[in-house]
C-alpha positions in Angstrom: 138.4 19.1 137.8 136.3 19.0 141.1 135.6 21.9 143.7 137.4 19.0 146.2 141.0 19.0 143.9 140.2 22.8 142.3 140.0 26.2 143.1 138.7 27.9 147.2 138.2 31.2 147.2 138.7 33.4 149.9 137.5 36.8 149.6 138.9 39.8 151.8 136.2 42.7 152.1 132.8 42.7 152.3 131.8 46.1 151.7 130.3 47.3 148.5 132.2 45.0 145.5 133.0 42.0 147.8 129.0 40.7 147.7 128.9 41.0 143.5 132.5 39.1 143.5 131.3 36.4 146.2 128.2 36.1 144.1 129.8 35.0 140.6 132.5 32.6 142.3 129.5 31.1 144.0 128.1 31.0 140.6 131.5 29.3 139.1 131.5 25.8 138.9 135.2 24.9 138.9 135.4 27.4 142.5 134.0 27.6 145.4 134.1 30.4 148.6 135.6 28.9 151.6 135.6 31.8 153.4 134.4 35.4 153.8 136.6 38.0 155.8 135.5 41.3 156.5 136.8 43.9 159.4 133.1 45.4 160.0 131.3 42.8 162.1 128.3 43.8 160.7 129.4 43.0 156.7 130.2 39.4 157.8 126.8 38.9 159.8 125.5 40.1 156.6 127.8 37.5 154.5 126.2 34.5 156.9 122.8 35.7 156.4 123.0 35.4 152.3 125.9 32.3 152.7 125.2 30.2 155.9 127.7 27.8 154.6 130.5 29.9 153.8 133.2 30.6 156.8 133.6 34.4 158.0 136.5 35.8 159.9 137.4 39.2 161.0 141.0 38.3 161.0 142.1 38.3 156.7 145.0 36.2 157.9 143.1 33.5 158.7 142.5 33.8 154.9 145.8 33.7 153.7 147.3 31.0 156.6 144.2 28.4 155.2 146.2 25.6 153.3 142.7 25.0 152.2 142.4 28.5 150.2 144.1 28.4 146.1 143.1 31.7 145.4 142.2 35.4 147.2 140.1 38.2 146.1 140.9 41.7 147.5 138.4 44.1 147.9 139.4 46.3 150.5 140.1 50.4 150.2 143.5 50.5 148.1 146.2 51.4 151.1 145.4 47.3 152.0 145.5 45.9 148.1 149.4 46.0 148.1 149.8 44.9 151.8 147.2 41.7 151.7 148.1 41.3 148.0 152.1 40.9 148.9 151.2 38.3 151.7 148.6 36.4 149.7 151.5 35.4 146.5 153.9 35.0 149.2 152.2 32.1 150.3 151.5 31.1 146.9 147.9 32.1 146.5 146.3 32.8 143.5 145.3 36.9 143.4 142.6 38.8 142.2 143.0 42.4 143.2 140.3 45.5 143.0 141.5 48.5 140.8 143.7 49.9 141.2 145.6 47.3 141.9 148.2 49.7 144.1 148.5 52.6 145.7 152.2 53.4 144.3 154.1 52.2 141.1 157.0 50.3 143.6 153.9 48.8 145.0 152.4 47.4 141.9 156.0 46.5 140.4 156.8 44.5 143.7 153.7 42.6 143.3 154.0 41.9 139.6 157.4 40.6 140.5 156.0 38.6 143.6 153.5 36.7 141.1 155.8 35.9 138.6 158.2 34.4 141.1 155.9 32.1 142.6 154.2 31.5 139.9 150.7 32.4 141.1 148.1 34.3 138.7 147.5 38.0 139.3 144.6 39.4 138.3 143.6 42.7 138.4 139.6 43.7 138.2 139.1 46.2 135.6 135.4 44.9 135.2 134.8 46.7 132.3 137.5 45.2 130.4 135.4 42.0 130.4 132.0 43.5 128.9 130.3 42.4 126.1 130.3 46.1 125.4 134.1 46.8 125.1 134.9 43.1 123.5 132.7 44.0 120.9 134.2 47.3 119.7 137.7 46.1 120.8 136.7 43.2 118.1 135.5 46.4 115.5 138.4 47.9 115.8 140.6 45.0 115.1 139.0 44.2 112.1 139.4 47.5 111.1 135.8 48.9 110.5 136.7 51.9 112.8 139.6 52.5 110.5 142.8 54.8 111.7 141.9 55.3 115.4 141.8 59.5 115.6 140.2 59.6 119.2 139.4 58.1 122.7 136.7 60.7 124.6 135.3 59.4 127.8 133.0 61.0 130.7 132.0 59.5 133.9 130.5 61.6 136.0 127.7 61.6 139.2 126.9 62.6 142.2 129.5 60.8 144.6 130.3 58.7 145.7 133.2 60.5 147.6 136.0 57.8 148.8 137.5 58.7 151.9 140.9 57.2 151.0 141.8 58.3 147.1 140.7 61.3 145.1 138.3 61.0 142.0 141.0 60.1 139.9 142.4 57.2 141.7 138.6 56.0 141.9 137.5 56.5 138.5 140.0 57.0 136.1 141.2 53.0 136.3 137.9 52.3 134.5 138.3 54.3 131.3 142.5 53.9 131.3 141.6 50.1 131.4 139.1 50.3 128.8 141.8 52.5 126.7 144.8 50.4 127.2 142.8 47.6 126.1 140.9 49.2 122.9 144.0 50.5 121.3 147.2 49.6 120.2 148.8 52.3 120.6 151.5 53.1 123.6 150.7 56.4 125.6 153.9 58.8 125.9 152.7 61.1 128.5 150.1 62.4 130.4 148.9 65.9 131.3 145.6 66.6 133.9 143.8 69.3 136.0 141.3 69.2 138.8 140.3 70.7 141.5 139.0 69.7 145.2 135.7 71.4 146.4 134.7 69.4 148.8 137.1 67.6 151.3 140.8 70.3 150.9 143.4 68.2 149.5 140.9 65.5 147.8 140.1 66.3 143.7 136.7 65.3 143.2 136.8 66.8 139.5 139.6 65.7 136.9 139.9 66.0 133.2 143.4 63.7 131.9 144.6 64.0 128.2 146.9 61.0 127.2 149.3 61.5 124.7 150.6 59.3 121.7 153.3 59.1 119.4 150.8 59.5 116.5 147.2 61.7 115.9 145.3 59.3 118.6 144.4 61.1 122.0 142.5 60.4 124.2 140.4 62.6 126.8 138.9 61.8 130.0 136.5 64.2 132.4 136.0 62.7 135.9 133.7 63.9 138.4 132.1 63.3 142.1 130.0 66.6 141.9 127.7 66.3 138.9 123.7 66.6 139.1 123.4 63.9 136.9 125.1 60.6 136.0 126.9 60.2 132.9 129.0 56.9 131.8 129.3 57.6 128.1 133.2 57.0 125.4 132.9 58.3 122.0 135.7 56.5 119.4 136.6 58.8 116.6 138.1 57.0 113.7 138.9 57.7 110.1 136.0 54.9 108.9 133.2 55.1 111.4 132.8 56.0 115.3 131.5 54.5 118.4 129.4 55.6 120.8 128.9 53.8 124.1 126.9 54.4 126.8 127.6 52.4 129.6 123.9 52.9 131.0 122.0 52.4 127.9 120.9 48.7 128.5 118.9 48.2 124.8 121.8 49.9 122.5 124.8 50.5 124.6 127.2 50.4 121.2 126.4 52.4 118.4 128.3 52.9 115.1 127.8 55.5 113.0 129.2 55.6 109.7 130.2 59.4 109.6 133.3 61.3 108.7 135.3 64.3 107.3 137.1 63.7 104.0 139.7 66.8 103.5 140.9 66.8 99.5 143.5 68.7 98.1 147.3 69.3 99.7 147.3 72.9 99.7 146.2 74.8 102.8 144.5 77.0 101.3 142.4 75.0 98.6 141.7 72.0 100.8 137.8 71.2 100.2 136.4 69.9 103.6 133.4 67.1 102.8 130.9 65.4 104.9 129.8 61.9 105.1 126.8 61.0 106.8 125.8 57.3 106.6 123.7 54.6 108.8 123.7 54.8 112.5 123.2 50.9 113.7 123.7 49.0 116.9 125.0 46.2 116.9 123.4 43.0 118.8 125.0 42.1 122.4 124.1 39.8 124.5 123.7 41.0 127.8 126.1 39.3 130.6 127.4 40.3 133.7 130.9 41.3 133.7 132.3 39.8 136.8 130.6 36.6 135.5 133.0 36.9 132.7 136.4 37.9 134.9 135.7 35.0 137.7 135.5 32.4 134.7 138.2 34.2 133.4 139.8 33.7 136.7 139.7 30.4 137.2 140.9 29.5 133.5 144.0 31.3 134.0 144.6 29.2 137.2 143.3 25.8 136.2 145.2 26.3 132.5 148.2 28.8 133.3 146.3 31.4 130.7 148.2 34.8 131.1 144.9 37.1 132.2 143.6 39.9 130.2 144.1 41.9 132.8 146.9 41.1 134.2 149.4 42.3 136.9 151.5 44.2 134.2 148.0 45.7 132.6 147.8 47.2 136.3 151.0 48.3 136.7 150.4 49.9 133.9 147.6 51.9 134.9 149.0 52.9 138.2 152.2 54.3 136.1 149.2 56.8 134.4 147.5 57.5 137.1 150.7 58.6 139.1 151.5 60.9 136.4 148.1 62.3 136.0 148.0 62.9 140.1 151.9 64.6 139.1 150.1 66.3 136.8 147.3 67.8 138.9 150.2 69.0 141.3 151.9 70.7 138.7 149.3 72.6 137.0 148.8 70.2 133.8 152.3 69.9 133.2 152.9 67.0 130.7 154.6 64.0 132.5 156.1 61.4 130.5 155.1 58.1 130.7 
């Protein structure tokens, strides 16, 4: 199919994830970007420095009302995803919405309701849902070389940056939920987290969230604007093998190492507690940017109906957590069910 008949992008924000998104749709041969809006005048004199050809408006409207436009990327601060979002399927544009998708759970249900209704794609960018990275262990743990999942352990931590509209747990904790919800299985029951605000009253900039499960799997996840150094690093725990992945390690992000604890014997006290300490290898990945990935991705699920990966009810979904977990914070750690 031709750009002519095809797909026209128009992307809303131009701030610091609108340039990487305008950049692989430029890249995409079935779309192209019609136009670029932006409420910073500056942002869009930058856009028509880098794209003289693409169209720039202050106005996101103009976005939306262009019969020209199939399809609209969001990447504005959250309070406008559900807003922009609710207008963009109501004309029947195509969506692709920055995490977290909403800033409420009637927000996010409205939309996933909007998009099935007019039957217009909603996809929601959990970027590293479509990494070479997580696709390969997701495709580990399906063919069950991690064995019985036991555990899900995740840091991501630095220094800033501080978001002026959500706390570090709206900003962060989509990335690792996504990568969770994706990885396993399993169904989360509840949801119990702590932090604290030290720097702007009323704003966590450290978190720690403990998902719950109907079975042995947890999972654990520290967050965290105030740390001297940056950490992006998930450890898998499973009855076979575990995973370590570090997000910044660009040679061997993914290593498996065939370790474990083997407990024989069914009485408490004569249970004999053995080691096994195996090979520690990495697996090969080829390296490819992730947004190259979700724009294809994108388009496919427009130009064939495909239901995306990360679709409007994987959103919802992590909105529902990360309302608990921000119930949660309010309450102490109290467990809130999910």
């Amino acid at each position: 199919m031709s750009v002519d008949s095809g797909i026209r992008i128009g992307v809303i924000g131009y701030g610091y994830w609108g340039p990487n998104l305008v950049r692989n749709f430029v890249h995409e041969a079935r779309s192209k970007v019609e136009v670029i809006s932006d409420v910073q005048p500056e942002r869009l004199a930058l856009a028509k420095s880098q794209y003289p050809g693409i169209a720039t408006t202050q106005n996101y409207r103009e976005v939306i009302d262009n019969p020209n436009i199939t399809a609209v990327a969001i990447a504005t601060p959250v309070a406008a995803h559900y807003p922009i979002a609710k207008e963009a399927l109501l004309a029947g544009k195509h969506v692709l919405v920055e995490k977290p998708m909403a800033a409420t759970i009637a927000e996010a249900e409205e939309l996933v309701a909007l998009a099935e209704k007019n039957n217009c794609t909603l996809l929601v960018d959990h970027t590293f849902v479509y990494t070479n990275q997580v696709r390969t262990i997701k495709s580990m743990i399906e063919a069950g070389e991690i064995g019985e999942l036991y555990y899900f352990d995740s840091v991501r931590i630095a220094l800033g940056l501080f978001q002026s509209d959500v706390n570090v747990v709206w900003d962060l904790a989509p990335h690792d939920l996504s990568i969770l919800n994706y990885l396993t299985p399993n169904k989360p029951i509840s949801i119990s987290a702590v932090g604290m605000a030290h720097v702007q009253p009323g704003q966590e900039d450290i978190a720690y969230l403990t998902v719950h499960y109907d079975n042995n799997f947890i999972a654990h996840i520290h967050v965290n604007w105030l740390a001297p150094v940056k950490i992006r690093r998930t450890i898998i725990g499973g009855s076979k093998q575990m995973i370590v992945y570090d997000h910044l390690n660009n040679t061997e992000p993914v290593k498996v190492y065939d370790k474990g604890v083997l407990a024989n014997g069914n009485n408490l006290h004569q249970v004999l507690i053995s080691y096994r300490t195996g090979d520690v290898t990495a697996p090969y990945i080829r390296d490819k940017e992730a947004l190259s990935t979700l724009t294809t991705h994108f388009a496919d699920c427009i130009l064939h109906g495909d239901k995306p990966i990360t679709s409007g009810e994987a959103g919802l979904e992590i909105v529902r957590m990360i309302e608990a977990a921000q119930r949660s914070v309010a309450n102490n750690g109290h467990m809130e069910q999910l």
